[in-house]
KENUVEX-146926 format. One record per atom (N, C-alpha, C): x, y, z. Coordinates in steps of 0.001 Angstrom, whole numbers, plus 500000, padded with zeros to 6 digits. Layout:
XYZ;...
***
This chain:
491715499668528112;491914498215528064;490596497511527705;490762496574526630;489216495975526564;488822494660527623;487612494703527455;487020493478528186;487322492580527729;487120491675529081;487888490229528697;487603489367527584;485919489550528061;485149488739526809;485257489002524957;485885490671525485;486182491428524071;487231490785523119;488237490712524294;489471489906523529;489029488514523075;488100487443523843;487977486414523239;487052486411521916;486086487507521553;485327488030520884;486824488237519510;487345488955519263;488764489497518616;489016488645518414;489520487909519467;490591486354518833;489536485284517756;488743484646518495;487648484062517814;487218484121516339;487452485589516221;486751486304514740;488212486162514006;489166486416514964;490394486399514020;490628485076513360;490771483997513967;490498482667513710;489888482424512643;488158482593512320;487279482441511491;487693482962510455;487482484805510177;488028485409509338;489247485086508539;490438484267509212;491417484094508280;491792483143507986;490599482158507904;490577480740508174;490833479457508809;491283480463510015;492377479289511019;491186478434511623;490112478652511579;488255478113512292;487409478152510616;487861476621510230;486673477066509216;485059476783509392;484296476924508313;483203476841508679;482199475326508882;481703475043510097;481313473677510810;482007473639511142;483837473727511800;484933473092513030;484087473574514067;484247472415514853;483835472950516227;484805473668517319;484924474671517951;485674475433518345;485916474961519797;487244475446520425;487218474836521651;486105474985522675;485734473582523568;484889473582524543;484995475194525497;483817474994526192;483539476475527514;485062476544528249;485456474902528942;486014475237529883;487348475266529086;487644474985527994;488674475239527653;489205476043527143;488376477461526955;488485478953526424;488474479808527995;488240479282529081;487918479635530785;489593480050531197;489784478579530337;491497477900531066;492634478808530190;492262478749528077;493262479636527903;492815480899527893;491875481579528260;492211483355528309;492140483377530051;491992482646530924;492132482477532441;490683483657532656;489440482794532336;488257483849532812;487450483072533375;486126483296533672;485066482800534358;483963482239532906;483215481322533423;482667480681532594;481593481469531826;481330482450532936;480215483334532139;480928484524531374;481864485069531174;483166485655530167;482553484728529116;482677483737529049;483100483007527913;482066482894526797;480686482733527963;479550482686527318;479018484027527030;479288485335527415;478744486072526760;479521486436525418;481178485683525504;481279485885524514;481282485398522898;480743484050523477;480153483205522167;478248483821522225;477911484247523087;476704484509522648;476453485439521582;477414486531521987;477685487456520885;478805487496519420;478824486130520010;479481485792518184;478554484889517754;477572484414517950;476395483869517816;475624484806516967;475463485621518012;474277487105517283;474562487451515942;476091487486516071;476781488209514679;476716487376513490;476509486116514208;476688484928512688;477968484079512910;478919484687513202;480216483582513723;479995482427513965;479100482284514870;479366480735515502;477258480237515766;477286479012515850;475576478350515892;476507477335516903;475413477045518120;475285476076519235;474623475430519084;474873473771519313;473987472613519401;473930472173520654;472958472286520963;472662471608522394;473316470205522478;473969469814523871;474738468884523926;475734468529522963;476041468958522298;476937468961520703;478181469602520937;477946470637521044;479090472085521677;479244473115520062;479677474267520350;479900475511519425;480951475097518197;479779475860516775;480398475719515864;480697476862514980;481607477017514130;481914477902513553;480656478501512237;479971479080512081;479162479358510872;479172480449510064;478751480524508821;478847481667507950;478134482359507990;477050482659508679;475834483322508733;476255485134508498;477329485345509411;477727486992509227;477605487486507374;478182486555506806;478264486810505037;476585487304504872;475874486364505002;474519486561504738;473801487892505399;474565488202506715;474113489840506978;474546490702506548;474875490910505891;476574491866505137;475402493033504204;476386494090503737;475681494072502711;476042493576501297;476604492646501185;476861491885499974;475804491250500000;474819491183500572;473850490415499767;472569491052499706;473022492558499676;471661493402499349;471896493291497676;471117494096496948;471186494200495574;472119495343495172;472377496171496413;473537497521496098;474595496771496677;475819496306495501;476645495196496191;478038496783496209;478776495904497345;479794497074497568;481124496701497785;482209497353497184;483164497193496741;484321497522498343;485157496584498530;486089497457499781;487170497734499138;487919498752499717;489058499753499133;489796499897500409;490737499308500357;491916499195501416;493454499971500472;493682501124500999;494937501823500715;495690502497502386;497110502547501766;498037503218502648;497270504164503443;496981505361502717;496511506515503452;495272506680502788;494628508011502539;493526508347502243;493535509915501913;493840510492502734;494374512053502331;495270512620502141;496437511946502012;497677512191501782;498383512238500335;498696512786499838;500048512534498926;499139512315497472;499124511513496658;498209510908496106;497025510044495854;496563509873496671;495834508631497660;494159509139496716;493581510995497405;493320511486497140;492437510823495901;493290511316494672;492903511058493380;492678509509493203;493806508722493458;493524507817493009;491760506722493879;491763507359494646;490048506751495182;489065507878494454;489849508817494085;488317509269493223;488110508463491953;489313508085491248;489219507505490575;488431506126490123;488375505446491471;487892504190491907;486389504549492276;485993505305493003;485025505969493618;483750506196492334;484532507173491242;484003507709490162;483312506653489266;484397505713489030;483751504215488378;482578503231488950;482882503071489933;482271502330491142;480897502937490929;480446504141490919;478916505256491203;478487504799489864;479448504219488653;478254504551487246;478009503502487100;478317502276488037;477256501026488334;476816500626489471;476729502150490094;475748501971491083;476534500713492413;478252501119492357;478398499848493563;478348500926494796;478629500792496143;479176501435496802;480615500927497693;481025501945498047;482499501823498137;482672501577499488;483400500887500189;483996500331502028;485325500529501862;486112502028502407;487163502168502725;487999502340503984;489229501988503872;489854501866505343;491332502246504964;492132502498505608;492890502904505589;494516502326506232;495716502045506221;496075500848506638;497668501443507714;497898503376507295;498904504213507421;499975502878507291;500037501989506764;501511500928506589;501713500791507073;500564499930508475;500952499367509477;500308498421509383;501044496681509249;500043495198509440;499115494949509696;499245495440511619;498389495427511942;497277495952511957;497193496991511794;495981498106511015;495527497461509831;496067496509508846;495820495993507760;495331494827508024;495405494384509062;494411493080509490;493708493242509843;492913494545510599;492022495077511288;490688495323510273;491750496166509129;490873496448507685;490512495424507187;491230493782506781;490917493135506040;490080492097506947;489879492003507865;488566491702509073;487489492257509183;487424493589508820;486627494684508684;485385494247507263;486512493713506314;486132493772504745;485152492378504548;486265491579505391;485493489703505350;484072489663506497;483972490442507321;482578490409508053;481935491011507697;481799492327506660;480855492875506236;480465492084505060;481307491234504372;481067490222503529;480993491549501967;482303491972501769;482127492788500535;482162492042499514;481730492369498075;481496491522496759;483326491848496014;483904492359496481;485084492877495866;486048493902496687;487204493275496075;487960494197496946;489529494641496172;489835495884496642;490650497021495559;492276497288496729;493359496861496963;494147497175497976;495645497202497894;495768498713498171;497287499029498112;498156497867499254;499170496773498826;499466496431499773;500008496873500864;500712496502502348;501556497534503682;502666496650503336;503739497230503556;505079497426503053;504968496167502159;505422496401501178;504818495579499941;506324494446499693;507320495406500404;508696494638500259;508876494089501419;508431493718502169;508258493185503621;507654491638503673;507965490397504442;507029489661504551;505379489517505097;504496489437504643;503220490065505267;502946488747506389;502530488985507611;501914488033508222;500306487838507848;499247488828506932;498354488972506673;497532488209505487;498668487569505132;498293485892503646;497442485765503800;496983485246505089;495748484029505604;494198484975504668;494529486393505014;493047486622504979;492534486673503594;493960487272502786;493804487171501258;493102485932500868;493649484731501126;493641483464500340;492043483044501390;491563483838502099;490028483517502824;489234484192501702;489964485091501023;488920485681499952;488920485502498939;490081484394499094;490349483332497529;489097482132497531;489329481778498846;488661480342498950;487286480370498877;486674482118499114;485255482603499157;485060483001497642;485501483218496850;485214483498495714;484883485163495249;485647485953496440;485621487212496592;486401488050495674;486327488177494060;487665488929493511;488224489983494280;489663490166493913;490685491534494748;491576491520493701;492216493082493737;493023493164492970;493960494449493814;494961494371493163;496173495104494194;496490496141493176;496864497508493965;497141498736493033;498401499421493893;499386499950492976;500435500893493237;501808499609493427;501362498602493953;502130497087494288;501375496087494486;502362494843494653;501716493732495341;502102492583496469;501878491814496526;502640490803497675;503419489409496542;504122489548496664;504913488850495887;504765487243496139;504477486785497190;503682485642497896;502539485119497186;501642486031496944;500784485579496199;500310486104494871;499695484846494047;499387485216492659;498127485764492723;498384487679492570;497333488239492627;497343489420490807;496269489822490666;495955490463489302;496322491877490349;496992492701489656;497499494022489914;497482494888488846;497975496469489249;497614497779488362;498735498627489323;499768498797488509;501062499786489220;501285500386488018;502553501443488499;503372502087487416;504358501321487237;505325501572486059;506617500831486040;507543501442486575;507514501386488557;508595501976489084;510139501509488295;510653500363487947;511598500683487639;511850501404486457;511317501446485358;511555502369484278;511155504137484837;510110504496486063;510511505738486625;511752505954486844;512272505184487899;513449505386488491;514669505362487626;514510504591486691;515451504726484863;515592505550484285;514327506691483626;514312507549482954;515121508663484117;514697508560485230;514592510043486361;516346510057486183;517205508956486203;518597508453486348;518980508987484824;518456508563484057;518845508542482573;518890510186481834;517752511140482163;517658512555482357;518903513029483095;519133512678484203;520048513740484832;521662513366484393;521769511819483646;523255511647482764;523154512830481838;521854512876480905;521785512799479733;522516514859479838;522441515330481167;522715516242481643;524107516694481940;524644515209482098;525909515468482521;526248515089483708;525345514975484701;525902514230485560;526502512891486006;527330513000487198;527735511539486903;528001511025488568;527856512106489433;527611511776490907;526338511805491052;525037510803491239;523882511286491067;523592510399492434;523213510657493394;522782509661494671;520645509356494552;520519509177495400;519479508767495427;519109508201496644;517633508731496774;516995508439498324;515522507531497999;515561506033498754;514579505434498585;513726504630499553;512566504430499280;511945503719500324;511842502026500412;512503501845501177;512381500386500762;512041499305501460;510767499613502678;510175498371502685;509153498500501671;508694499177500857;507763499315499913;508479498810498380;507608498062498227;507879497432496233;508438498369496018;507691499511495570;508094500782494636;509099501324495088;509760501340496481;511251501788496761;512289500729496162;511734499312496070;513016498448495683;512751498666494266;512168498812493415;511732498604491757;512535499963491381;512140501069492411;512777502641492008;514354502557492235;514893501523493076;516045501802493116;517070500654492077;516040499793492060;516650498704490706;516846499655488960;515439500301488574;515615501503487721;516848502445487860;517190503232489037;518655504055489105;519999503005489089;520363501701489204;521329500949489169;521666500603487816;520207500855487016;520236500220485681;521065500900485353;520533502072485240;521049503378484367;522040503854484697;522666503712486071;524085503626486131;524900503012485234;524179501776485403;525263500239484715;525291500861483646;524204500824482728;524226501575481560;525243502937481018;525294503515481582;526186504726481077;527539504796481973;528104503360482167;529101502721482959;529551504179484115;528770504118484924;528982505378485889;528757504219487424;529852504818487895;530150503598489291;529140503849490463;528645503109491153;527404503153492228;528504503288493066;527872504261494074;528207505071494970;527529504383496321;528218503754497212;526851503435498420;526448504683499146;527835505222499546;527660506385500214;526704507667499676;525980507692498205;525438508071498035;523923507823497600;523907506678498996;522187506264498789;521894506332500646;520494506862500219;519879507006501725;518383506556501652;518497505366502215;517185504431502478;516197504872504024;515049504278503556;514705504930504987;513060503895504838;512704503747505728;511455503008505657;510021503896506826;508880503314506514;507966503761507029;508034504247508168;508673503452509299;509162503777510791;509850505193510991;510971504983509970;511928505998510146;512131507234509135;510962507155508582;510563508720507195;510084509451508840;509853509676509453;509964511024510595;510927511545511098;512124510706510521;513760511433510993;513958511861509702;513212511399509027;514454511837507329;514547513396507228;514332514056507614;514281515567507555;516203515695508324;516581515420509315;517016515217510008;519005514503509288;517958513093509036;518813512078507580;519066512914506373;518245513495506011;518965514072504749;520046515461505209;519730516262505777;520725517238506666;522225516457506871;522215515095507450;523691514509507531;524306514643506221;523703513635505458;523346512968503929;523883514048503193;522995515174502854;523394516143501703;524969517195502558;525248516784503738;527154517480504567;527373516505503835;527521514832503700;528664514339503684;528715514404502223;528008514627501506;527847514354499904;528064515820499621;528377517038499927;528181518163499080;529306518430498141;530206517737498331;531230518049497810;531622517435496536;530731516346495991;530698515558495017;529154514927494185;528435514775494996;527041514625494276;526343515892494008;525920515662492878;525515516911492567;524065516815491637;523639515529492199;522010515185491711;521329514369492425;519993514255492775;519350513174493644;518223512389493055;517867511347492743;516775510998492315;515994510779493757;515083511236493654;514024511122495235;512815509593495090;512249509364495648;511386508131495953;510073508623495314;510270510003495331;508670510245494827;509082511860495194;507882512582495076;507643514270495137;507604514369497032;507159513979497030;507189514331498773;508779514431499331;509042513347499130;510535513570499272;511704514285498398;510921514732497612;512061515377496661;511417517318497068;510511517574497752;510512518591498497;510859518592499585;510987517567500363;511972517218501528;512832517855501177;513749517354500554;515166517512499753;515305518933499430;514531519802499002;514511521169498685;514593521527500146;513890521604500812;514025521986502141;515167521827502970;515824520728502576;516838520757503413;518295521481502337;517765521622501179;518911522005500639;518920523885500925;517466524271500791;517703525790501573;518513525830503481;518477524866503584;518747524987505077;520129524802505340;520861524099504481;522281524289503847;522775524851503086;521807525775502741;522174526790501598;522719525963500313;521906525450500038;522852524462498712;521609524652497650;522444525574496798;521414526246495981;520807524946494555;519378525498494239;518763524162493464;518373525247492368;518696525077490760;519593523769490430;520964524039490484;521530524812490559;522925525387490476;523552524455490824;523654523831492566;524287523196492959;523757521823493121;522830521482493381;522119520319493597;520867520135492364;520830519186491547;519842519106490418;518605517399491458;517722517943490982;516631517095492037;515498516537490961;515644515221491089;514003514967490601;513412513743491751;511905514021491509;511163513609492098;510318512563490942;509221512126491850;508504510962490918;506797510919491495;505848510784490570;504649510354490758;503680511843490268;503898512832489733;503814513880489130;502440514367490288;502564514317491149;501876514803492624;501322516181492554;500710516714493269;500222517999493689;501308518625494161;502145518002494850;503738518724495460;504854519317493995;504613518397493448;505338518900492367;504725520095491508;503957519955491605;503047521763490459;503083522974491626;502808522639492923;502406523601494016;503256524279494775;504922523537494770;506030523944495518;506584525156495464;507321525638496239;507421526769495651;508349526829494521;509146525715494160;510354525613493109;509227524451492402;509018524508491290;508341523187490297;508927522170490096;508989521097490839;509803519514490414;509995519328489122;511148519066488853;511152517772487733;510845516536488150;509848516038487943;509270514566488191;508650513676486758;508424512209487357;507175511869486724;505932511133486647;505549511079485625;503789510587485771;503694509692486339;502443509635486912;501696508557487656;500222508394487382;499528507458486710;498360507296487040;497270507639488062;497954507260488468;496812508220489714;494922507865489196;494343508723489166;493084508497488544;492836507527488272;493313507552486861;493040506297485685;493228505242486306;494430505037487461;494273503455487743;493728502911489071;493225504059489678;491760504024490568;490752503294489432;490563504445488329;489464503873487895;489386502461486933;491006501789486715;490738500816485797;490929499258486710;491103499743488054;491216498754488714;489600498368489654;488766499467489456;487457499736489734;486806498999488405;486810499083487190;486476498340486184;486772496845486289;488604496437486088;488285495081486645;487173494342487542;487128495182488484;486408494352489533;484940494007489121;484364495298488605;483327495138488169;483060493717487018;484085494191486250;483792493230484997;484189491446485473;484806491474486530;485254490219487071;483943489605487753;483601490816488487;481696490610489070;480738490045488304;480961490372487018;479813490474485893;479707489203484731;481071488137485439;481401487084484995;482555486982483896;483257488230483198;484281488453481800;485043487576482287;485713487167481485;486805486316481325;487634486900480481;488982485945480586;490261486590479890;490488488350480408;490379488521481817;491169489787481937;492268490351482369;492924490916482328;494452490930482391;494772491053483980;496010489842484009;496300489671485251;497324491002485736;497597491679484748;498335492558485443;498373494087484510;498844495003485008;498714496173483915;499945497468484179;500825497471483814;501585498539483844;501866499646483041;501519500765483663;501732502341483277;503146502579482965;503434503211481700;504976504094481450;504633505248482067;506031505264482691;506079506423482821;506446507777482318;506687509060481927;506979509942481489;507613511134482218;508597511330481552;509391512995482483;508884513716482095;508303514798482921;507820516151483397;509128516799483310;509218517944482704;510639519117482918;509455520098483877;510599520398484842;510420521356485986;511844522293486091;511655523147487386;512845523888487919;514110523458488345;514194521862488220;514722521281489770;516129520804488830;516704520842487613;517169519846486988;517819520912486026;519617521231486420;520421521846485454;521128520897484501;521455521544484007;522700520618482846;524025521159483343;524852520270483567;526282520579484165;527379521108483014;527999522029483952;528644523022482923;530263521953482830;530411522131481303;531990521187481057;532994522501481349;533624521633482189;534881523173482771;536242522730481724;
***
């Protein structure tokens, strides 16, 4: 449990940081920070003393406590090695990996250095990070949004790094709330082609499993509706299985129901990505539901899972790298004063042929 003074320390900064305390408001009196966190007067004061120290806040004698910018000026944004923050989902997981080397790689051949955090697609962890980013006072900032299809309670801090003159730019998605410069793939044309391949096959029960508090689960599943509509083949509800950040630790579990009630008629899956489309292999050995014979599978984001499995995905490309590193360039060149640079940038995608993907036999 933290100290008392800790929490008023937390709250305080939260305030400042996301602009709810801008800079010169004077913040509530002693006894009236005593009354709302219910502490002693000296709580209170050690804990403006130490938001004092930090730069947060300057005291005027007889005047009372004010909010100040001073923390920016300790940062290292205002050494001459200016440094870039990098806020993504994960960090070692899945693709994450590459795409910060990517960012990483660019970043070193002008000498920025890099402030990363990590957010596992949780808000609050993402407010923690983007508090993290505004007190160290970074010159730029690079960030996968948390559930990107979700309402964010986390606006405030973005538009604190609007009002500071801090460029950011958003990669893999974005917040639809705000007008931000971004670098994704074109999930829905993934999720199009991945749909459009397994017609072009013959199928015509094709289900599909997606994530969808995340952009890229709603964009991936707008792409498979297309291509339904398109090759007038009827959407199936019963053959879609959604699942979100919370509840991807049952899907092992979910797809086991999912691929009983469907075996008897679907006979293709478009997956959310490679992780889950080895999910899907896994559970199809565990039902004995042989791949591709019986079940034809593609996956998406052309991953390490897909080359390494023991069956080779049909999936496809993803940037990865390249848009680590071209969203690492923006920033720079946004730093460096360019103008006219593109508010947004989308990757095609491309099918990979793998193991995972038969052509259906005409009986």
């Amino acid at each position: 449990m933290k100290p008392k003074y800790q929490v008023i320390i937390d709250d305080i900064k939260s305030h400042i940081l996301s602009g709810t305390y801008s800079v010169g408001m004077q913040i509530p009196t002693e006894s009236a920070l005593q009354e709302s966190y219910n502490v002693s007067r000296q709580t209170v004061r050690k804990a403006i003393l130490e938001l004092s120290n930090e730069g947060f806040l300057r005291s005027e004698k007889g005047s009372g406590t004010y909010v100040s910018n001073q923390y920016r000026t300790r940062s290292g944004g205002s050494t001459t090695n200016r440094t870039i923050g990098v806020i993504t989902t994960y960090i070692s997981d899945y693709i994450f990996p590459s795409i910060i080397r990517g960012i990483e790689s660019r970043l070193n051949e002008d000498n920025y250095s890099l402030l990363l955090a990590s957010t596992n697609n949780d808000v609050a962890q993402e407010k923690k990070a983007l508090e993290m980013m505004l007190s160290y006072g970074v010159d730029g900032l690079i960030v996968e949004p948390t559930k990107s299809n979700l309402y964010n309670p986390n606006i405030a801090y973005y538009l604190s790094f609007k009002e500071q003159d801090v460029p950011f730019t958003m990669i893999n998605a974005f917040y639809e709330e705000l007008e931000v410069p971004f670098f994704r793939l074109d999930d829905v044309q993934s999720s199009y082609l991945a749909t459009r391949e397994l017609i072009s096959k013959g199928h015509t029960q094709i289900g599909i499993i997606a994530k969808m508090d995340d952009l890229q689960g709603k964009y991936r599943m707008k792409g498979y509706i297309k291509a339904l509509g398109e090759a007038k083949l009827r959407f199936h509800p019963e053959q879609v299985l959604s699942f979100d950040t919370n509840s991807k630790p049952d899907l092992a579990q979910h797809l086991d129901a999912f691929l009983n009630e469907n075996r008897d008629m679907m006979t293709a899956i478009v997956c959310y990505n490679d992780e889950v489309g080895l999910e899907v292999v896994h559970a199809c050995r565990r039902l004995d539901i042989s791949i591709p014979d019986d079940m034809s599978i593609i996956g998406q984001d052309n991953s390490y899972i897909a080359k390494n499995a023991s069956i080779k995905l049909t999936t496809l490309t993803h940037p990865q790298e390249q848009m680590g590193r071209d969203a690492a360039e923006w920033i720079i060149k946004k730093l460096q004063g360019k103008k006219d640079l593109p508010d947004n940038t989308c990757y095609e995608p491309v099918l990979i042929e793998g193991e995972t993907v038969k052509e259906m036999e005409i009986e």
